[in-house]
N, C-alpha and C positions, 0 to 999 in steps of 0.2 A: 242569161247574162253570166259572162265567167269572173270569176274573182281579181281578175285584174280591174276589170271594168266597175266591178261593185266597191270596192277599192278608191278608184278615182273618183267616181263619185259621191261616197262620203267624201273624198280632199277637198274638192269644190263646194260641199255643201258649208253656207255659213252663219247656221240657226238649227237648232234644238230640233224642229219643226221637221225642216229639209231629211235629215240623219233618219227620226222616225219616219216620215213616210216611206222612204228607201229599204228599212227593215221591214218595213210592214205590209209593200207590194213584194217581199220579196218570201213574206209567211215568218220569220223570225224572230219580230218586235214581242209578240205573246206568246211565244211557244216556247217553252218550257226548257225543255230540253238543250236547246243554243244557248243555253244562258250559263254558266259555270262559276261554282261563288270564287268569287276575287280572295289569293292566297288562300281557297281550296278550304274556307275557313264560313259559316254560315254564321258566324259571329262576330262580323266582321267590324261592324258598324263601331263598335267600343273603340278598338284602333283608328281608325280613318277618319272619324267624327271628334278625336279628342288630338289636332295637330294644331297648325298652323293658326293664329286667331284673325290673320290677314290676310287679304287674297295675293297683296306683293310679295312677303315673305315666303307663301307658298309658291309664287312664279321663279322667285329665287332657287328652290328646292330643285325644281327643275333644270334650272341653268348650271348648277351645281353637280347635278348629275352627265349631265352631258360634259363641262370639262373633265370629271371620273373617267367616263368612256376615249374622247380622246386622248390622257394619257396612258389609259388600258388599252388602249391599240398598238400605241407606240412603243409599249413594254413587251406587249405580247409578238407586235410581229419582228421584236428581238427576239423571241424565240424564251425568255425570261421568264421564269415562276415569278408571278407579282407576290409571293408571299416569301418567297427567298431572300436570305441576306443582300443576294447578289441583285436584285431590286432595289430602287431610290427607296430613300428613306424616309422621306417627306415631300409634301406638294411642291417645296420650291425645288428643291432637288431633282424630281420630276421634269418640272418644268426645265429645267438649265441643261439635264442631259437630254432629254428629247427636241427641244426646241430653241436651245442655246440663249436662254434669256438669264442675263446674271444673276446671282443670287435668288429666283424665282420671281424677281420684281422688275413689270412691265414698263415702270419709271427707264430703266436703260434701253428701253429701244424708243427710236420714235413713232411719230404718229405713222407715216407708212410701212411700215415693221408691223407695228401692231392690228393694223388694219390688214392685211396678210393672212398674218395665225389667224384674227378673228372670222374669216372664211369658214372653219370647222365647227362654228357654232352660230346658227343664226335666230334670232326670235321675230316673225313676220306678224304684222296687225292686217286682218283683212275682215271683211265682213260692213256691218254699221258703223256708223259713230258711237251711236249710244248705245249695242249690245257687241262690243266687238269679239273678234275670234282670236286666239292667240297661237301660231306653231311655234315650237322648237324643234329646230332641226341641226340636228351633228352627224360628222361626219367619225364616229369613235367608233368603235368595237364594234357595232350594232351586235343581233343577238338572233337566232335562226329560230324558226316557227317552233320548235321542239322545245328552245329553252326559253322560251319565253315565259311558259306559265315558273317555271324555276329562278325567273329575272325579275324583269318588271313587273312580274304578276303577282309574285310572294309578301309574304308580311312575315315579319319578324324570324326572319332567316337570316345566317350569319354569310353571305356572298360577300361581304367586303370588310370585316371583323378584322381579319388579319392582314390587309393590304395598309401598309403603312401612310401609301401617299395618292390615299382617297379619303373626299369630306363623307361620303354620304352613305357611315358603318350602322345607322340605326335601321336597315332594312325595313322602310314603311314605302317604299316606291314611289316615295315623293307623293304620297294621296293625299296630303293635305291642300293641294288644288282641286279636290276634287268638289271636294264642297260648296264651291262658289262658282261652279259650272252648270249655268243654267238652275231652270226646275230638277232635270232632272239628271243632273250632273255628267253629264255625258263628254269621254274624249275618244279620242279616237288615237289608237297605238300602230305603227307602221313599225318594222325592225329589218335589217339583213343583215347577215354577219358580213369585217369587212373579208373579201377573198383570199389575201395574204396573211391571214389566220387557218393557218390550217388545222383544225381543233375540232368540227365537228362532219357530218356526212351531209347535211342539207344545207351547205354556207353557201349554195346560187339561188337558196328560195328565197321571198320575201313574202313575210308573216304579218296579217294586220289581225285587230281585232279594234271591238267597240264596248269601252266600259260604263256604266252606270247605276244611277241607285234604282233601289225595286223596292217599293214603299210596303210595308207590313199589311199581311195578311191571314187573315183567320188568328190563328193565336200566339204568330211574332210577336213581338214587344218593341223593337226598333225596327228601321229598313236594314237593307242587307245591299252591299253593292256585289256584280256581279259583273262577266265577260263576255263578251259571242264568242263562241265556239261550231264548228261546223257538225257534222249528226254522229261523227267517232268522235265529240268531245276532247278534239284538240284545234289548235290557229290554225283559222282560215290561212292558204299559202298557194302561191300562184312564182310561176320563173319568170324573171325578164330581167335584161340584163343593166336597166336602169328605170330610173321612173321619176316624171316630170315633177319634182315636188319641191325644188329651189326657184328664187322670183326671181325674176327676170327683170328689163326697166320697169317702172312705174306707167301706169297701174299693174303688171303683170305679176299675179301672184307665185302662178303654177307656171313655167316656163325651162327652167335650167334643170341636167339632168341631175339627180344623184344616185351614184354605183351603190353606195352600201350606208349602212348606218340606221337614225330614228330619225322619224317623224312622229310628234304630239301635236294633235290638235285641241284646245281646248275649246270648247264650243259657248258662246255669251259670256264670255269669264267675266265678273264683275269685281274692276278694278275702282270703281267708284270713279277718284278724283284723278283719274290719270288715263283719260279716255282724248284726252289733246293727243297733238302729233306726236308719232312715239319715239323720235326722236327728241322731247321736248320733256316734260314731265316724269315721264318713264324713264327717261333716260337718268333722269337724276336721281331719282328714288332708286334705279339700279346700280348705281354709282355707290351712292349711302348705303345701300344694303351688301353690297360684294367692293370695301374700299382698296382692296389689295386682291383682287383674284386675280386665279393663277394664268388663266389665258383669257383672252379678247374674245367678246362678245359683237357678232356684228346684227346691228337692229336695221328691217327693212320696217316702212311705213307703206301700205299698198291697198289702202283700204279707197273707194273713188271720193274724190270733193273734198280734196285739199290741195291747197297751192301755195308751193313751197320752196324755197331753194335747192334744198335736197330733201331727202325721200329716205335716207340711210345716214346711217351713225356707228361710232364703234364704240362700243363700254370697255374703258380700259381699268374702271374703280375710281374714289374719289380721292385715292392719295397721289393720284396720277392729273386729276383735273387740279385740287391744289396744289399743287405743285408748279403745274402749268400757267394759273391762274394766278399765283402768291403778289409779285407785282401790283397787280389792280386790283386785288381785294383786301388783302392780308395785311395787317399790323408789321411796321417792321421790324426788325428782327425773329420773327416768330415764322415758323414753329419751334418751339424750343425742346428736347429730348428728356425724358426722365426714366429712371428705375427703382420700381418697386418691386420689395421682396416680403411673400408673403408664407408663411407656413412651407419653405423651402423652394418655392413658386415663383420665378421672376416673370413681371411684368412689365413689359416697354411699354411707356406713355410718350405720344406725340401730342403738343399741347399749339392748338391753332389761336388765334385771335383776330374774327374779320375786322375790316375796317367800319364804325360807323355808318357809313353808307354803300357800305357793300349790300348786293343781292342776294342776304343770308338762302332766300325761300328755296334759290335754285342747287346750294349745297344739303340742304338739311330742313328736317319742320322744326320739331322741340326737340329736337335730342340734341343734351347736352354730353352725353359719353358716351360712346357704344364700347363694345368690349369683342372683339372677334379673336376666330383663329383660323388660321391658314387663309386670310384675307375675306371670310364673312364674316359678316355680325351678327353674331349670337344673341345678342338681349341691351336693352340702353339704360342708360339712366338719365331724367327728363333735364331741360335746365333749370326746372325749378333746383335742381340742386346746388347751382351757385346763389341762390337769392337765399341759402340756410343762412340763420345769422353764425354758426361753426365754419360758416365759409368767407362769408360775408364779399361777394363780389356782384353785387343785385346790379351794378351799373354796367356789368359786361356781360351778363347773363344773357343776351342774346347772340352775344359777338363769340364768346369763350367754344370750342369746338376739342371734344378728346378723344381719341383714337388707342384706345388700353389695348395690346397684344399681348394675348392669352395662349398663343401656340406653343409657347415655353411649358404650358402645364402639363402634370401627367394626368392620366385619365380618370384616375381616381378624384381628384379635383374637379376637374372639366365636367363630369358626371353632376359631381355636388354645388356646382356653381350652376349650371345650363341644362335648361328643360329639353327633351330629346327632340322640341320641336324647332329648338336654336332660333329662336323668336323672345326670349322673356329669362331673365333670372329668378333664382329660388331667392327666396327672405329666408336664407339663413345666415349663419354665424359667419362665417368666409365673407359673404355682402357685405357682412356691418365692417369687416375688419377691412376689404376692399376702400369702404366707403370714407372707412376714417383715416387712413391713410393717402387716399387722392382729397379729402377736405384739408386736411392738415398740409399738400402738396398746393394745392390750388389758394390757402389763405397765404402762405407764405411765399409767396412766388414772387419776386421782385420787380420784375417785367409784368406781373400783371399789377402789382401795388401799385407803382406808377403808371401805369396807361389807366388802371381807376380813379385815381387822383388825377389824372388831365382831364377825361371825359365830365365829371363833378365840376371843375373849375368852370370846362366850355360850358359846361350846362346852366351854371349858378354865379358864375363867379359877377358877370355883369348885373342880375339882378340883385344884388344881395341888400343895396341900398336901397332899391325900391320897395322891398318887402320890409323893410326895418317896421314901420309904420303898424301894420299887421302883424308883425311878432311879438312887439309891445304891446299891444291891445290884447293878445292872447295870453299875455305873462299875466295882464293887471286881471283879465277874469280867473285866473287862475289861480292870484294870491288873494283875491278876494273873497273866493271858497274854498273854507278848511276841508273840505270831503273834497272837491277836484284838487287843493294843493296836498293832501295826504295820498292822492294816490297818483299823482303826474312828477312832482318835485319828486325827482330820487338819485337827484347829483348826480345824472349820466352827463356827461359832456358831448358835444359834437363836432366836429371840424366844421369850421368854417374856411374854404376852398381857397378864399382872395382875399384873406387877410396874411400874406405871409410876411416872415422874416428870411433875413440873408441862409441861403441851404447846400451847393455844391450843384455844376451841370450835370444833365443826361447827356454824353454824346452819342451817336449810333455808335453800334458795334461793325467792324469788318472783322467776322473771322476770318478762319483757313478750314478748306474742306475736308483737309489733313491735318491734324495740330501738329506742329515742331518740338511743342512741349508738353507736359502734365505732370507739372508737379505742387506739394505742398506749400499753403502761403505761410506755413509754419512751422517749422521742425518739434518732433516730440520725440527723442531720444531716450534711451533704456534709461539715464541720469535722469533726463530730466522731461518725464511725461507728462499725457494730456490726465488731470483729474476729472472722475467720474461716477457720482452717487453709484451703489450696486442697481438702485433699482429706475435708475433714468437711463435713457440714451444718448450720446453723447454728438457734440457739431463737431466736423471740422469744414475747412477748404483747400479747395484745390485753384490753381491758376493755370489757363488755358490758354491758346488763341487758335483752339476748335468752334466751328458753326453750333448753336445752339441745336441744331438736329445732329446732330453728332451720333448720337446714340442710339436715336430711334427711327432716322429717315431709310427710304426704301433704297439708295443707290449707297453702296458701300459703309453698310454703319461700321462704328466702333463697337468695339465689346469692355465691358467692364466687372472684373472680376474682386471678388475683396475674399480675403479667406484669412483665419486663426490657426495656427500650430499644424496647416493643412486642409484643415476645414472647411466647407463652404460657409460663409457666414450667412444666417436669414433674419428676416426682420426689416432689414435697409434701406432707405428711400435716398437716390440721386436725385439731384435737379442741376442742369447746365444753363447756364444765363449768363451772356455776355462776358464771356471768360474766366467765370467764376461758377467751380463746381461745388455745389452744399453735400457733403455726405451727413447724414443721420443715422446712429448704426446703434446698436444695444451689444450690450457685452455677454461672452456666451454663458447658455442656460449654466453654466454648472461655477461661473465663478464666483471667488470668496471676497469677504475684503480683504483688501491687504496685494491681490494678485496683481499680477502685471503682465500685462496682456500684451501680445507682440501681435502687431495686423499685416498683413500684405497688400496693397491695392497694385491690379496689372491694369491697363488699358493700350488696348492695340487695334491695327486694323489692316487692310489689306496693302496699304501704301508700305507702312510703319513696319519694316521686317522684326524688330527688337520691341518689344514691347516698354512702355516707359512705364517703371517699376518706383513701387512709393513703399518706404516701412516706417511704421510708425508704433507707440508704444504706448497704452489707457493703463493706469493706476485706478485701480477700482474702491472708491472710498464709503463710509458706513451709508446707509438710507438719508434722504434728505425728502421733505415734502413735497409733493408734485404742485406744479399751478396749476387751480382752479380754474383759471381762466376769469376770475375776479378782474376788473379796473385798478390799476395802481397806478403809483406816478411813473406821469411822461417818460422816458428816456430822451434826452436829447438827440438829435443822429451824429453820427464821427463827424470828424472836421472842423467843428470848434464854429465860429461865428465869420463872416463876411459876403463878398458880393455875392460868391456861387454858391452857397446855403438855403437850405429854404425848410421853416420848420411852421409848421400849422399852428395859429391859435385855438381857443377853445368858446365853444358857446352856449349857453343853457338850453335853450331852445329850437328846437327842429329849424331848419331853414323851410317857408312855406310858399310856393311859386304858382305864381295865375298861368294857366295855358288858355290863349283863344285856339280861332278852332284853325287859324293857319298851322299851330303847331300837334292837333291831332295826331295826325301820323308816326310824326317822331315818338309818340309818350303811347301808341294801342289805345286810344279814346277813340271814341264815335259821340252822337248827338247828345246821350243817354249815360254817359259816363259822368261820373263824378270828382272821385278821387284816386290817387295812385300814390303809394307810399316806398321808395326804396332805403334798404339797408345801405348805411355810407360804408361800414367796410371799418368803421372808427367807435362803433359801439352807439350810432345812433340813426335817426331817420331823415329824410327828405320829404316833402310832402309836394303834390304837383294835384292842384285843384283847378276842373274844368269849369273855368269861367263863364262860357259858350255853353254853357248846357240847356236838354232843351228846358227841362220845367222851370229852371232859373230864368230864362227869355221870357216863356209865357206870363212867370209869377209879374215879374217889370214891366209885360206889356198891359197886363189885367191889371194891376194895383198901381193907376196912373197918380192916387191922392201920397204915394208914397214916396220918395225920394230913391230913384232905380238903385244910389249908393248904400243907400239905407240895408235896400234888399240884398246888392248886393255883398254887403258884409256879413249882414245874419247870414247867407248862404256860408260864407267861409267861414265865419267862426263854428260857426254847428258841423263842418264838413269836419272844421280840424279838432273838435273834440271828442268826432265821431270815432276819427281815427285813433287818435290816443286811447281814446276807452278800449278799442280792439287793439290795440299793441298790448295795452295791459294785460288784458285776457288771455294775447297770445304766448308774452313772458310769463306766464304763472303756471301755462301748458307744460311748455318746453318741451315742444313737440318739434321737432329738425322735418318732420316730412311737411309740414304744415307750409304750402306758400304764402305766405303772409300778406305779400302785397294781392295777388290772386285772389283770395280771401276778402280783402278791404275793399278789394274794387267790386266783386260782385253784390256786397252788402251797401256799399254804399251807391250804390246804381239802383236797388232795392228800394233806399232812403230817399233818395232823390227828389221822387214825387210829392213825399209827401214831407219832406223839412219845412220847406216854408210856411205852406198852411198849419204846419203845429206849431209852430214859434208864434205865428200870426193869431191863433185860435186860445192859447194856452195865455197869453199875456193878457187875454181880454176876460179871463177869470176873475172873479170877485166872491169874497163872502159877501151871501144872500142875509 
């Protein structure tokens, strides 16, 4: 059998099983010598085994590599040193010179544009259902049988260290799929260089090899992953001038030729939950995972025994699906644009908000941030972070969606921020200060204030009379024990949603995709400045009629620059809402009191030839105490009193709501659930008690002598004391990672069973 033949079938083979018995009729599977340690390294296992902690994140890894190669193709067969000046500078760059995509964002071309480029990178599912096989194949640089072990095959070699506008500089060869490939990790690597590179002596061969683990023996300590090699200890390599390895219609896997380039197979990869059609769930996880990548991904499904409309899809990222999608899912006016400046570090935030009955599962699971650059995601942060009470938006905590762009960072940053496996952030100091500055962005946001204040109203505001009844009954047990009122009474107030007075309308916003204008709703003059403690930061505003994405969408954003006596200013957080931009800025490290400080703000864009110029002047006054973040009094809102006004009353006690079990769904209950408690966003809680539960049914169907009212009140007062006593718990923490309601629900699902019988059991107590 010649190597061509031996070749194709491993392609065809699609199981673990197939691949070894093919090595093993052929004397290679155990023989020694064919085997070559992977990066030439017999300790390898420490690197390869400490990546990716997911098997999509790793499929990513891969995809990622393959846009590298295509636009290393396209540099190189300019004839260009990729480490040269005279080489793009960055991935979007890249992308715009090579393939004429604006600004490197897929957003400006359409869907058959992008389905086009996506050609040069495909990902094919074939094999089972339920142990599927995964290829990537592009059509990029490929790589000749000689440098392969030098390529793909290396660990921690610097190949792409100095190439500006490539993601994949930490040289691990994307192995962190390697681990979730079968028992015994097995892919299969195909390369050719492409021919219009004229760079090496063997660019008409094509090189495969077969990687895998090799479990410890005699006195290893780990496995060791390792390569075939032919009996001179280098890639098997056979000539031909194309080879069958692009899919054809459906079912046809192996069909279309390709001249040059990779082929990966990954053999049983275990995706777990994304073994549906792969244009269906995969699709979306790779959307989430690459929101901005730099070219189109085209997915074939070709695996037999599905019936489907289509069989093929194109990954264009998901700032590109929202975008498309914003209409039917999305809050309106949103997304809205923000910038943060962090340790000299700007960060664009795009701030999404689905609609309540939007199909969050098909954008996102639980991540509530992610943080990428050059259009992947690097690491998230869950949405338990909006249910922090520092945040307090628990009511849109599933809706809320942030997309942080981190590409602006230097490397020294990026290091310190993101594990080399670009899957997870570090807990350090840069996080907390990340963290506090998008909590502090996300509490004050005014487009989400209100869209949290309507969704509370729809939720509450009808019932609010009906529950009266039950909140009184819980005030009077609670003033009638000095130990429950010493530790429940502590004059927090809470909004009550539909009790209002006269407040001012919301109308929609129309912006301009271009602003006409940007300037201040204030003048602050060298005479007559903004005052500002030395050691606070200081507000102002701007007036706009820019698009709330203004700033940070993928099709022509603006730019915003603020700088001192020349200076870059840092520190700064923007927010754009509805015509109204917040700046929040600190005054720089080195000023005194007394100084007076001259700012510059520029914002421009590619419309805007003259950029609209703002100056303005902070008087820097002695130290003043910072808020605590204590309860004070109300402030009333601007506007004085009448019909369009609307200002919230106050109420001592939680608002507490019965769900049956038609409204499960909406509230994440099932049979077994009990209670659900959210943050209002106003310093206090909600309370949403599963009426429908099951041991609550049983307890009413079993204890016919009891009045089912009876029981069912014991169940909610005990439900809502339960809760209370864990709030208290939780404030004396003051613990911000803690999800609180998360927490309540799992304990009091806990309690469920057995509430009734101990109310039931303990009353019947007597002294003997």
């Amino acid at each position: 059998m010649n190597n061509k033949s031996i070749c194709l079938d491993l392609v065809k083979s699609d199981s673990e099983a197939e691949v070894i018995s093919i090595l093993d009729n052929l004397g290679f599977w155990t023989e020694p010598k064919h085997w070559r340690y992977y990066g030439d390294k017999e300790n390898n296992f420490s690197t390869i085994g400490n990546q990716q902690s997911s098997a999509d994140t790793a499929l990513v890894e891969k995809l990622v590599n393959s846009v590298d190669a295509v636009l290393m193709r396209e540099c190189l067969r300019c004839g260009t040193d990729p480490e040269s000046p005279e080489a793009p500078q960055s991935v979007e760059d890249a992308a715009e010179n090579f393939f004429n995509i604006k600004k490197g964002r897929l957003s400006n071309f359409n869907a058959l544009k992008r389905t086009e480029i996506a050609e040069n990178i495909c990902l094919v599912a074939t094999g089972r259902k339920t142990k599927p096989c995964y290829s990537i194949i592009d059509k990029g640089e490929g790589q000749s049988p000689l440098k392969m072990p030098d390529t793909f095959l290396s660990l921690n070699d610097s190949n792409k260290l100095r190439i500006p506008f490539v993601q994949g500089k930490f040289n691990m060869g994307s192995t962190g799929s390697l681990q979730f490939c079968g028992d015994n990790n097995i892919q299969l690597l195909i390369s050719k260089r492409d021919p219009q590179i004229k760079d090496v002596k063997d660019e008409n061969l094509w090189g495969f090899t077969v990687i895998r683990k090799e479990p410890p023996t005699e006195n290893m300590k780990s496995s060791t992953f390792k390569y075939l090699v032919n009996k001179d200890n280098n890639i098997f390599s056979f000539k031909s001038k194309s080879m069958p390895l692009l899919p054809g219609k459906y079912p046809e896997a192996y069909k279309n030729p390709l001249d040059w380039g990779t082929f990966i197979k990954l053999y049983e990869y275990d995706l777990q939950s994304y073994k549906t059609l792969i244009n269906l769930n995969l699709n979306y996880r790779l959307s989430l995972l690459l929101p901005s990548l730099a070219l189109p991904i085209r997915l074939f499904e070709r695996r037999n025994g599905y019936k489907a409309h289509s069989y093929q899809s194109t990954v264009s990222g998901l700032t590109v699906r929202l975008d498309e999608d914003k209409n039917e899912n999305m809050e309106k006016n949103f997304p809205s644009s923000d910038i943060i400046s962090i340790n000299g570090q700007e960060m664009r935030v795009q701030l999404y908000v689905f609609k309540k009955d939007a199909s969050v599962k098909n954008y996102k699971k639980n991540e509530g941030i992610i943080f990428t650059i050059n259009g992947q995601s690097h690491g998230y942060i869950s949405t338990s972070f909006f249910r922090r009470k520092s945040v307090g938006m628990a009511y849109l905590a599933d809706s809320i969606f942030i997309i942080a762009d981190c590409s602006n960072f230097n490397r020294a940053t990026t290091e310190k921020l993101f594990m080399n496996s670009r899957d997870r952030l570090r807990n350090n100091d840069i996080k907390k200060e990340i963290e506090s500055e998008l909590e502090k962005l996300v509490k004050n946001h005014r487009g989400l204030r209100e869209l949290r204040e309507k969704r509370r109203r729809d939720e509450l505001g009808d019932k609010l009379e009906d529950s009266k009844p039950l909140k009184d009954m819980i005030e009077d047990i609670i003033r009638k024990s000095p130990t429950l009122n010493s530790l429940f009474v502590t004059g927090n107030r809470i909004n009550n949603p539909s009790n209002l007075e006269d407040t001012g309308n919301i109308t929609e916003y129309e912006g301009k995709e271009f602003p006409t204008y940007f300037k201040l709703t204030k003048e602050f003059s060298e005479n007559k400045p903004k005052h500002c403690p030395i050691n606070h930061k200081f507000r102002l505003t701007f007036e706009t009629d820019a698009l709330n994405d203004y700033f940070s969408r993928d099709t022509y954003p603006g730019s915003f620059h603020i700088s001192c006596s020349g200076q870059k200013i840092d520190g700064h957080r923007l927010n754009l809402w509805n015509g109204i931009a917040t700046l929040t800025c600190p005054l720089p490290a080195n000023t005194e009191i007394g100084d007076l400080v001259k700012y510059e703000v520029n914002v421009c864009d590619e419309y805007n030839i003259d950029p609209f110029n703002n100056v303005f002047h902070i008087l820097a006054e002695k130290e003043s105490p910072k808020n605590k973040g204590k309860p004070g009094k109300r402030v009333s809102p601007p506007g004085g009193k009448g019909k369009n006004r609307k200002t919230s009353q106050m109420l001592a006690m939680p608002e507490v709501q019965e769900i049956n079990k038609d409204k499960w769904e909406s509230h994440q209950f099932d049979k077994e659930s009990a209670l659900s408690v959210l943050d209002n966003g106003e310093g206090g809680y909600d309370f949403f008690i599963n009426v429908d539960n099951l041991y609550l049914r049983a307890e009413i169907k079993n204890k016919t002598k009891i009045e089912p009212e009876i029981l069912k009140s014991q169940y909610k007062f005990g439900m809502v004391l339960i809760g209370l006593g864990l709030l208290n718990s939780f404030e004396k923490e003051d613990d911000e990672e803690i999800d609180i309601d998360k927490e309540i629900r799992k304990v009091s699902k806990a309690i469920a069973p057995m509430l009734l019988p101990m109310i039931s059991s303990l009353g019947e107590l007597q002294n003997e």
